[in-house]
C-alpha positions, 0 to 999 in steps of 0.5 A: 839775358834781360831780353830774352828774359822779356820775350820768352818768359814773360810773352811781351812782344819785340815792340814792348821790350823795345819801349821798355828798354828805350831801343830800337825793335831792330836792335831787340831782334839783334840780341835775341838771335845772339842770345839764341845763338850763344846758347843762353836760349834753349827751351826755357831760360835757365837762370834767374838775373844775377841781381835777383839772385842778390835781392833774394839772398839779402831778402831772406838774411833781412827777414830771416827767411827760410828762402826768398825767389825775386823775379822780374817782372813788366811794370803794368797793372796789377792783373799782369804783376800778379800772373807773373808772381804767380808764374814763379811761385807755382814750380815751388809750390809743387816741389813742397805739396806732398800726399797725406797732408794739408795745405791752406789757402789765403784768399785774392787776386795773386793766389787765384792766378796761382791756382789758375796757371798751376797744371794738373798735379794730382795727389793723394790724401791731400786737403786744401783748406780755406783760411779765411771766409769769401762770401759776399753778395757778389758773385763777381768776387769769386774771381778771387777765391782760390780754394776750390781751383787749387784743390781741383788741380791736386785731385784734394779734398776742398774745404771751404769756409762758407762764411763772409770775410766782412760780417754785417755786425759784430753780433753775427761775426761772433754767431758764426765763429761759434759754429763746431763747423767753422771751429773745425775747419778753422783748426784744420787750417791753422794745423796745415803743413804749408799755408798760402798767402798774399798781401793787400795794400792799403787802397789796392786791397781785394776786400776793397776792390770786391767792394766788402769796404765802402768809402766811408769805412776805407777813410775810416779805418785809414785814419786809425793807422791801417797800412795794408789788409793781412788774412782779412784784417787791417793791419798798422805799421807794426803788423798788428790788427788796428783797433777799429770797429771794421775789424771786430766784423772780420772772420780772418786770421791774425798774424800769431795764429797764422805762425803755428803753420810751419811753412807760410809762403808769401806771394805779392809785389807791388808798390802799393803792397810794400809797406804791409810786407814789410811790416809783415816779415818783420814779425817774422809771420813768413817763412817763404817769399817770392816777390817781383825786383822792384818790391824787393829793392824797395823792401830792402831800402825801408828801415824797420824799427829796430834797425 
């Protein structure tokens, strides 16, 4: 099942699942016609690992999840860890978009997989709004916004928060929060029915990679505790937002906000985002998570402070 798994879910070639497993490709070859022939192949695969399937229980009695949905994935860069989260996170999303509603959008790599691999799904009467700002001076940082494809897919009404994630000052931050537009959508986005987000590792963060961080403040704000970045802010060990001068120029959304919405889904992996989860579900703050095996195994090792 891991196999087959391997070449028809996840599109690595004979030669890669044999690397990874450490076999022969001939033997590869082998147990994929067996598994055809035995009917474990059809169309699509149709059951998770058994040992996901445990992951994802253990997951959500630990956090006190509504549900949780592990997946396997290829050990590789970021770019492919997120094309597979977001690959099973998308048939979940469709079963709980509905017409007349609203759902809001987080902001960064996995997500914007997510809107990209979603097929056409169309709606009516259905808002999709941002939760935190994305401008900045590059354009390239687009590549990381997810709003406007997510609200394209669903035929939805786009509600984009115009607005920098960083601010260059604290005085502008406040400027711009103040605006009767950005309290609006700010409003709209915390009424949703159903919210969307990632996570960012300390280093591994898009605030960092779309370079809105430099060096000095990522070594700055890391002395002062951060651990990872949540909803455009640096967050400690306990989920909350570090005291810290970088954070007083952030447009986001703390964790005791973003838990009004009812149904807050996470979708993130990876080593370097482990203990940010961590202290994220701790609080509560998710009611939903789909995340690879070998973040859940490690999120299921670490001890939170009232164990």
């Amino acid at each position: 099942m891991r196999i087959a798994r391997y070449y028809y879910q996840l599109g690595l070639t004979q030669q890669e699942i044999a690397s990874e497993l450490g076999i022969g490709r001939a033997r590869v070859i082998k147990l994929l016609a067996e598994a055809r022939e035995r009917g474990v192949v059809t169309i699509s695969i149709n059951s998770p690992l058994l040992e996901n399937l445990e992951l994802a229980d253990a997951l959500a009695a630990r956090f006190g999840l509504a549900s949780a949905e592990v997946c396997l994935v290829q050990t590789g860069d970021e770019k492919r860890l997120a094309q597979q989260l977001a690959r099973a996170a998308g048939e979940r999303l469709l079963k709980r978009v509905q017409n007349n509603s609203t759902l809001s959008v987080g902001w960064g790599i996995t997500l914007k997989e997510l809107a990209t691999q979603l097929p056409h799904f169309p709606t009516n009467n259905t808002s999709v709004v941002s939760l935190i700002g994305s401008l900045t001076r590059k354009s390239s940082a687009a590549i990381f916004e997810a709003t406007t494809l997510l609200a394209e897919r669903l035929d939805a009404e786009c509600h984009y928060l115009a607005a920098p994630i960083v601010c260059d000052s604290r005085d502008t931050r406040e400027v711009l929060v103040s605006q009767p537009m950005f309290q609006d959508l700010r409003t709209m986005a915390l009424a949703s029915e159903l919210a969307i987000v990632s996570i960012g590792g300390l280093d591994s963060a898009t605030i960092r990679q779309a370079g809105m961080v430099t060096d000095e403040e990522y070594e700055s704000v890391k002395l002062a505790g951060a651990i990872g970045n949540f909803l455009g802010y640096y967050i400690d060990t306990s989920g909350a937002i570090v005291d810290h001068p970088l954070n007083q120029r952030i447009i986001g959304v703390s964790g005791d906000e973003f838990k009004q919405i009812p149904q807050r889904l996470m979708i993130s992996g990876g080593p370097s985002k482990v203990e940010a989860l961590r202290a994220v579900l701790a609080q509560g703050w998710m009611t939903d998570l789909v995340t690879d095996s070998q973040t859940a195994s490690a999120l299921l090792q670490t001890k939170d402070k009232h164990d």
